[in-house]
PyMOL CGO cylinders between C-alpha atoms (Angstrom):
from pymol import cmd
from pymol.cgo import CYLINDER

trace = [
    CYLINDER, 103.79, 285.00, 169.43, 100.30, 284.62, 168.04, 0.3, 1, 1, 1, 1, 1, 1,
    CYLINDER, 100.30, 284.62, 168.04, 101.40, 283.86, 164.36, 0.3, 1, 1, 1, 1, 1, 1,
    CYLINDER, 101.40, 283.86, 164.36, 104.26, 280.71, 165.72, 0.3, 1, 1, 1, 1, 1, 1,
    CYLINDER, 104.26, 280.71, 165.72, 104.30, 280.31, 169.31, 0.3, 1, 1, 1, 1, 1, 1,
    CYLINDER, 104.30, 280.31, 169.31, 100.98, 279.97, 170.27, 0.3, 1, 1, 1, 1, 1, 1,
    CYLINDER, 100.98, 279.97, 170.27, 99.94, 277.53, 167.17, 0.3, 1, 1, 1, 1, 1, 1,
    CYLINDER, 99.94, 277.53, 167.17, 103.19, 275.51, 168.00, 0.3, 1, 1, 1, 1, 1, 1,
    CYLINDER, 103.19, 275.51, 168.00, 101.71, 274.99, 171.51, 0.3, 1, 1, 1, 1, 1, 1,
    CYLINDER, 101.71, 274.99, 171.51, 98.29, 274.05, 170.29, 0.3, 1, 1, 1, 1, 1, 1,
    CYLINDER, 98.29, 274.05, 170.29, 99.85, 271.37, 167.95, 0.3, 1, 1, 1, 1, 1, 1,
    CYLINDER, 99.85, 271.37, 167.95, 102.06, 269.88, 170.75, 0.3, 1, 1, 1, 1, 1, 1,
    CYLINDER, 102.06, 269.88, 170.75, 98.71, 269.70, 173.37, 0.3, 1, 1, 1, 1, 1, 1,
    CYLINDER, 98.71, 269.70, 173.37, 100.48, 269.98, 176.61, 0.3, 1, 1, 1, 1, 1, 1,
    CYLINDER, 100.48, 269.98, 176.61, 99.52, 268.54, 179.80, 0.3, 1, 1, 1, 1, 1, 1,
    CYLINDER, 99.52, 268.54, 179.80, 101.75, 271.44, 181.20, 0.3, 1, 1, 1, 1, 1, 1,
    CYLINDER, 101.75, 271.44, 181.20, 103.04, 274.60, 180.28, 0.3, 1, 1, 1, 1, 1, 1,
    CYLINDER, 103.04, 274.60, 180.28, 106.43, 275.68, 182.23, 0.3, 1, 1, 1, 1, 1, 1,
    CYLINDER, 106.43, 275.68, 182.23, 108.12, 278.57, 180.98, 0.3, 1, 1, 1, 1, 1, 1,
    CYLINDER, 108.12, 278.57, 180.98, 111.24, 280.43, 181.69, 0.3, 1, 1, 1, 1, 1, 1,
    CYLINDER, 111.24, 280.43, 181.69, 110.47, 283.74, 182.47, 0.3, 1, 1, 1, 1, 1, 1,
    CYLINDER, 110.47, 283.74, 182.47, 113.13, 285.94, 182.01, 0.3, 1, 1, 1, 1, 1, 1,
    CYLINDER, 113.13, 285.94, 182.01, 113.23, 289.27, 181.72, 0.3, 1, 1, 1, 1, 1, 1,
    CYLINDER, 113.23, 289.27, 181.72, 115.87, 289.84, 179.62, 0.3, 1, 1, 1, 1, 1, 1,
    CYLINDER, 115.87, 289.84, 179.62, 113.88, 291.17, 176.41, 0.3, 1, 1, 1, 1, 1, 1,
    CYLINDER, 113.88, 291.17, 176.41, 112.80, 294.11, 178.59, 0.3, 1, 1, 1, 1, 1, 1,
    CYLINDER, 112.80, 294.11, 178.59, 113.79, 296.95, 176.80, 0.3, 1, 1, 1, 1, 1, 1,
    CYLINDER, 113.79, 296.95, 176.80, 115.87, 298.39, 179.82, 0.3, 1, 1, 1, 1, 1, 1,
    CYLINDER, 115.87, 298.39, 179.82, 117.71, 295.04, 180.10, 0.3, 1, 1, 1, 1, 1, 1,
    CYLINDER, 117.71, 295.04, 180.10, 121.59, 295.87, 179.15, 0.3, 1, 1, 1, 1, 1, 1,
    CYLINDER, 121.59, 295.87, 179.15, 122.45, 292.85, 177.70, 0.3, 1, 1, 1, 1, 1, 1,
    CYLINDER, 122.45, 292.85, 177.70, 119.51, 291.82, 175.73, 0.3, 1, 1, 1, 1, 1, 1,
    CYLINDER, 119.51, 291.82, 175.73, 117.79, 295.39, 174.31, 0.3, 1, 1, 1, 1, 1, 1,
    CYLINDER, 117.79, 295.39, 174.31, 115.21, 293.64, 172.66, 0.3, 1, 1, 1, 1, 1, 1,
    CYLINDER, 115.21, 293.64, 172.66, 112.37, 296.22, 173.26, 0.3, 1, 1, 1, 1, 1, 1,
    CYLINDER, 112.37, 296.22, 173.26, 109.19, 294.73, 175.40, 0.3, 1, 1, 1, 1, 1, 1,
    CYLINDER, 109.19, 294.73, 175.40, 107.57, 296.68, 178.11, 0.3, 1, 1, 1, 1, 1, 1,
    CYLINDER, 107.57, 296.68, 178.11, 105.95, 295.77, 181.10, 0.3, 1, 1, 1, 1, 1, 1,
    CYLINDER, 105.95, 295.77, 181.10, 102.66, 295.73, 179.04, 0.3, 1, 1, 1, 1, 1, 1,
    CYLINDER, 102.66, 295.73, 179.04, 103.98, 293.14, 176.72, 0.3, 1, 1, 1, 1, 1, 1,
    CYLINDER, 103.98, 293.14, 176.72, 105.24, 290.87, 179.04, 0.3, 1, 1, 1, 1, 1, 1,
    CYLINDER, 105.24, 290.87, 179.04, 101.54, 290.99, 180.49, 0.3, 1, 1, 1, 1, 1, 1,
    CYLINDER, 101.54, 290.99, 180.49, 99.85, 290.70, 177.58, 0.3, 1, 1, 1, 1, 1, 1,
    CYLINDER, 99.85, 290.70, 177.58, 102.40, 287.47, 176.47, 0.3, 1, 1, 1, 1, 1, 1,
    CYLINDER, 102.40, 287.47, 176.47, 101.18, 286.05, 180.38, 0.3, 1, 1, 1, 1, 1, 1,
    CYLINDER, 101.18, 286.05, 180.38, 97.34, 286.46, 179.67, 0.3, 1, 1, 1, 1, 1, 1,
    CYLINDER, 97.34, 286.46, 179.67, 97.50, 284.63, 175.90, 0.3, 1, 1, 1, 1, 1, 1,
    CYLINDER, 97.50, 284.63, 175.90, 99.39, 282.20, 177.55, 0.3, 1, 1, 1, 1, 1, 1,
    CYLINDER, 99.39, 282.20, 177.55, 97.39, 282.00, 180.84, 0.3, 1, 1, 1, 1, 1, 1,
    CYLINDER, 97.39, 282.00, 180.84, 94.02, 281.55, 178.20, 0.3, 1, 1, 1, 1, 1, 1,
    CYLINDER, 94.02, 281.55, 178.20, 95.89, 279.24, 176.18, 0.3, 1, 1, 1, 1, 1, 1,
    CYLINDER, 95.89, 279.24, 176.18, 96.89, 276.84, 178.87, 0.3, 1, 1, 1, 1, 1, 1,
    CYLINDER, 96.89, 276.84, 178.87, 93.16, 277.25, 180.31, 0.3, 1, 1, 1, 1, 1, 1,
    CYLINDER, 93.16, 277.25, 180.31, 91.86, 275.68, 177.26, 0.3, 1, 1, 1, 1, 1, 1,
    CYLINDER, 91.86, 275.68, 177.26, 94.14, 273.43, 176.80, 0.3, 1, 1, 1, 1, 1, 1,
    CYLINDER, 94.14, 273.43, 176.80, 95.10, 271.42, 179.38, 0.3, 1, 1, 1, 1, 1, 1,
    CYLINDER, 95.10, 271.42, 179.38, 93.03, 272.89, 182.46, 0.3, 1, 1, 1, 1, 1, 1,
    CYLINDER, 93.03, 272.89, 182.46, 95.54, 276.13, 183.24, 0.3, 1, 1, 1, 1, 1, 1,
    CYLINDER, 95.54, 276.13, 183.24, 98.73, 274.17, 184.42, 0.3, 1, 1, 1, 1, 1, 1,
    CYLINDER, 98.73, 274.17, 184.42, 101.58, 277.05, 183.45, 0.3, 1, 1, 1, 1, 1, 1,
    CYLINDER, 101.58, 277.05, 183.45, 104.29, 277.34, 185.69, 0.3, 1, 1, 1, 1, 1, 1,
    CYLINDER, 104.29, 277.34, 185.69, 105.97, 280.59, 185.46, 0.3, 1, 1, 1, 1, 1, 1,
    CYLINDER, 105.97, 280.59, 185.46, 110.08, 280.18, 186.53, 0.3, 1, 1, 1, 1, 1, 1,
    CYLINDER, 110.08, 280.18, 186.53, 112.11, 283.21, 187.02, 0.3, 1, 1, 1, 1, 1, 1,
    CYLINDER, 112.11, 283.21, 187.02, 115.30, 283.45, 185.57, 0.3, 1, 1, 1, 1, 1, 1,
    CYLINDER, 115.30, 283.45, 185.57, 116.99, 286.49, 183.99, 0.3, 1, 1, 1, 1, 1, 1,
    CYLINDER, 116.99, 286.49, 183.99, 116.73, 289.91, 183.51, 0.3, 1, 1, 1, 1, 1, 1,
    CYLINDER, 116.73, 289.91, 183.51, 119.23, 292.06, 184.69, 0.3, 1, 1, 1, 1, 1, 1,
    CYLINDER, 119.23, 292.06, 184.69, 117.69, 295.60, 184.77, 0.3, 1, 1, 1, 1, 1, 1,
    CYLINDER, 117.69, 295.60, 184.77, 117.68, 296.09, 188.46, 0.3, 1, 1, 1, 1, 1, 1,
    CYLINDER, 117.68, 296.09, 188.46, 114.99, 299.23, 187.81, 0.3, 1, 1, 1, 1, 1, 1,
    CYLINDER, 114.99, 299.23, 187.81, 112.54, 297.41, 185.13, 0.3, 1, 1, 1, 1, 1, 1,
    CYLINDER, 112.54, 297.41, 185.13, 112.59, 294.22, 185.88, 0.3, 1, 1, 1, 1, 1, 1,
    CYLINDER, 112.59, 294.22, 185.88, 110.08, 294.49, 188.98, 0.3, 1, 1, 1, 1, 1, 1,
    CYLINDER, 110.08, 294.49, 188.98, 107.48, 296.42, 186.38, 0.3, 1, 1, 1, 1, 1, 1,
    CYLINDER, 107.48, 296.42, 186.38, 107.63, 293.18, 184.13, 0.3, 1, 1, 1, 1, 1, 1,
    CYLINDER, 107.63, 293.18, 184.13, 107.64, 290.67, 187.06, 0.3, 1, 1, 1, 1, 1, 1,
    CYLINDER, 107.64, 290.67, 187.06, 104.73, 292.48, 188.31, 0.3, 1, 1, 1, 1, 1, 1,
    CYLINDER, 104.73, 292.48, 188.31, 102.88, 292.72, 185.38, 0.3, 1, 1, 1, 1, 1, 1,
    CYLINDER, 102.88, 292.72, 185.38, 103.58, 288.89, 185.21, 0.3, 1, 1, 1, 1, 1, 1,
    CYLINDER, 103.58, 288.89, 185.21, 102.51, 288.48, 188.17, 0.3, 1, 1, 1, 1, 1, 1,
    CYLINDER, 102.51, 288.48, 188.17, 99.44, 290.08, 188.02, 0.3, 1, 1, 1, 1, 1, 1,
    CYLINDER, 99.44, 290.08, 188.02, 98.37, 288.45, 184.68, 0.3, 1, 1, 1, 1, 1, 1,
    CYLINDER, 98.37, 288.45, 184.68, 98.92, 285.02, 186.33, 0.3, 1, 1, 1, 1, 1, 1,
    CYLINDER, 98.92, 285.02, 186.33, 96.12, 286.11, 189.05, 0.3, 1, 1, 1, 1, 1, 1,
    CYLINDER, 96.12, 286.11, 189.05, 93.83, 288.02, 186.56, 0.3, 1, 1, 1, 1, 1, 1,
    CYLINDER, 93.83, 288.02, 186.56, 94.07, 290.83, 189.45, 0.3, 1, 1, 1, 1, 1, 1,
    CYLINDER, 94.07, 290.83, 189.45, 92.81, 294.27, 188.41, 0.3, 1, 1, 1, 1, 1, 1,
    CYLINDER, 92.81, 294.27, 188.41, 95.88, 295.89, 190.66, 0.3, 1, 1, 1, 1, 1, 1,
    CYLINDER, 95.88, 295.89, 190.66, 98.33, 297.39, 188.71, 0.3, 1, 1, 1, 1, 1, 1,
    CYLINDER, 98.33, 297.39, 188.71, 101.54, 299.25, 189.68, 0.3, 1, 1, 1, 1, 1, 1,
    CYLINDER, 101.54, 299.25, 189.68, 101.56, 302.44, 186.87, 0.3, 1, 1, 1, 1, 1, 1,
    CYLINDER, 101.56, 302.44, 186.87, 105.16, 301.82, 184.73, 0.3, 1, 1, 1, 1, 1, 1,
    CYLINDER, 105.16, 301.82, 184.73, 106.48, 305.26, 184.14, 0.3, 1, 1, 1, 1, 1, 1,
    CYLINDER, 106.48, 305.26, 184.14, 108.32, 303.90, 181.12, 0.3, 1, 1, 1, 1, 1, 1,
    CYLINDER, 108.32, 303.90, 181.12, 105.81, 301.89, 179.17, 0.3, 1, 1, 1, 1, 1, 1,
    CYLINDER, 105.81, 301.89, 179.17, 105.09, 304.84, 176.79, 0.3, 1, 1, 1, 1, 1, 1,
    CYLINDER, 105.09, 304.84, 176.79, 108.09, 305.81, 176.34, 0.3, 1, 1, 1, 1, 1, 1,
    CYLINDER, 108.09, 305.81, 176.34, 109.23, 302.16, 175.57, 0.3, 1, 1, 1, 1, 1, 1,
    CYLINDER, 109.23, 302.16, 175.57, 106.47, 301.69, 173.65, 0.3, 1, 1, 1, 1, 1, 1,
    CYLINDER, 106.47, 301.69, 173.65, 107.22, 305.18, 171.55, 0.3, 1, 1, 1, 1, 1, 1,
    CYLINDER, 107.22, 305.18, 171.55, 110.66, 303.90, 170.64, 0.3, 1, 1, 1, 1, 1, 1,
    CYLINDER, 110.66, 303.90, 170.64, 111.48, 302.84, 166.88, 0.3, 1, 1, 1, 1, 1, 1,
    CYLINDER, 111.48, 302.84, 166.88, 110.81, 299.32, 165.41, 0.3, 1, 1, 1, 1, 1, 1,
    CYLINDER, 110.81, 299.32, 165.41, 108.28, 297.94, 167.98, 0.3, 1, 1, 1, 1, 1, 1,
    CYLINDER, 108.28, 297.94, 167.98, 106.43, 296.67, 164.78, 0.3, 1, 1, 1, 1, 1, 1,
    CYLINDER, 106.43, 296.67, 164.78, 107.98, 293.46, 162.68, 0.3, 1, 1, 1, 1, 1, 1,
    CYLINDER, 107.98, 293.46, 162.68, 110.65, 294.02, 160.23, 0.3, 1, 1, 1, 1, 1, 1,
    CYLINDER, 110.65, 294.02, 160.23, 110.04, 292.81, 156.77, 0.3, 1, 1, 1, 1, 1, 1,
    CYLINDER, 110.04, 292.81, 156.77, 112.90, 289.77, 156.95, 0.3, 1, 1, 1, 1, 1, 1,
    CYLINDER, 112.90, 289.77, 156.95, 111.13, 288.89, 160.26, 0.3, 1, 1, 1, 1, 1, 1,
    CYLINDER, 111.13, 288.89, 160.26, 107.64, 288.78, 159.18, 0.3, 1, 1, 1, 1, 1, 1,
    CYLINDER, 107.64, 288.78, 159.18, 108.95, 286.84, 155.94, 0.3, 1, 1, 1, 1, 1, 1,
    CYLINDER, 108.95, 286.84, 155.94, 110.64, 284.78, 158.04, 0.3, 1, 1, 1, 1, 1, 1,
    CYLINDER, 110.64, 284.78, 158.04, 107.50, 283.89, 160.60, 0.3, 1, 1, 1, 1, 1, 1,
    CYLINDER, 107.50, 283.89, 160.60, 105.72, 283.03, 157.61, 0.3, 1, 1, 1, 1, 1, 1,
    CYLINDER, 105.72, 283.03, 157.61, 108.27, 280.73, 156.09, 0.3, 1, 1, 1, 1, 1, 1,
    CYLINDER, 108.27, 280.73, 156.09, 108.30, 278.72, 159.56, 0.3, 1, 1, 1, 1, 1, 1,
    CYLINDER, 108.30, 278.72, 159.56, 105.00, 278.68, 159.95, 0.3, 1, 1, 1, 1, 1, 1,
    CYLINDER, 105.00, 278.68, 159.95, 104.23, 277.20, 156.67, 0.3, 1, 1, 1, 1, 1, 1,
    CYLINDER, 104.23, 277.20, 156.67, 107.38, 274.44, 157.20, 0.3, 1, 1, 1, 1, 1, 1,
    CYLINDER, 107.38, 274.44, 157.20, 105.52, 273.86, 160.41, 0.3, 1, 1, 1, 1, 1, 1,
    CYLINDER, 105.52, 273.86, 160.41, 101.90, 273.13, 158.40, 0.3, 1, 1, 1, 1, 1, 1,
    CYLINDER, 101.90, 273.13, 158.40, 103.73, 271.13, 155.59, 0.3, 1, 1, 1, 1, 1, 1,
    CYLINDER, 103.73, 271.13, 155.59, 105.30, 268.56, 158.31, 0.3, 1, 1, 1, 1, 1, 1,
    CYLINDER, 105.30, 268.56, 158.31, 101.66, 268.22, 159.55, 0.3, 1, 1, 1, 1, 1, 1,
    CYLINDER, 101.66, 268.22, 159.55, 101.56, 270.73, 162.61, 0.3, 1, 1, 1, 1, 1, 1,
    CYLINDER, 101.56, 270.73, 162.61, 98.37, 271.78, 163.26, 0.3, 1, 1, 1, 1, 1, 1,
]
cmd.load_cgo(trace, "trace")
């Protein structure tokens, strides 16, 4: 997110931010698998909530859709959630260790090579 996402943002200079927060990358989520805890989908909320701060005065609209993990999906929409208010209450996720313990939470060698390659396409066309 830091190394494409967040750059690609910067270059565009929104007036507004509005994802679509879904929650189906939570690691519980049966269809998508794709590893995140609670914790990450709080820490992806506070880059973007600084992000949007500095760049066009904190207008991010957060949409629900998705997710379909009946028992996780509260722990990310809550850490969402509380991100999005900066509050300092937290509801304790059993399952973020454990999630966090499981194989390949760090890049893969084709995906870091391939971050790289579309981040320097990005430069050459003149992102910034």
């Amino acid at each position: 997110m830091r190394s494409l996402v967040l750059p690609a943002i910067e270059a565009f200079a929104p007036d507004l931010v509005v994802v679509a927060c879904g929650y189906d990358a939570c690691a519980k989520d049966p269809l998508g698998k794709m590893m995140l805890n609670s914790r990450a989908f709080g820490e992806m909320t506070r880059e973007l909530v600084a992000l949007t701060e500095r760049l066009c005065d904190g207008r991010l609209v957060m949409v629900h859709e998705g997710g379909y993990s009946e028992g996780y999906v509260p722990f990310c929409g809550h850490a969402v959630i509380q991100a999005l208010c900066g509050s300092t209450t937290s509801v304790p996720d059993p399952q973020n260790d454990e999630i966090a313990a499981w194989g390949y939470q760090a890049l893969q060698p084709h995906q870091r090579g391939m971050i790289d390659d579309w981040c320097a396409r990005w430069f050459a066309a003149g992102g910034s």
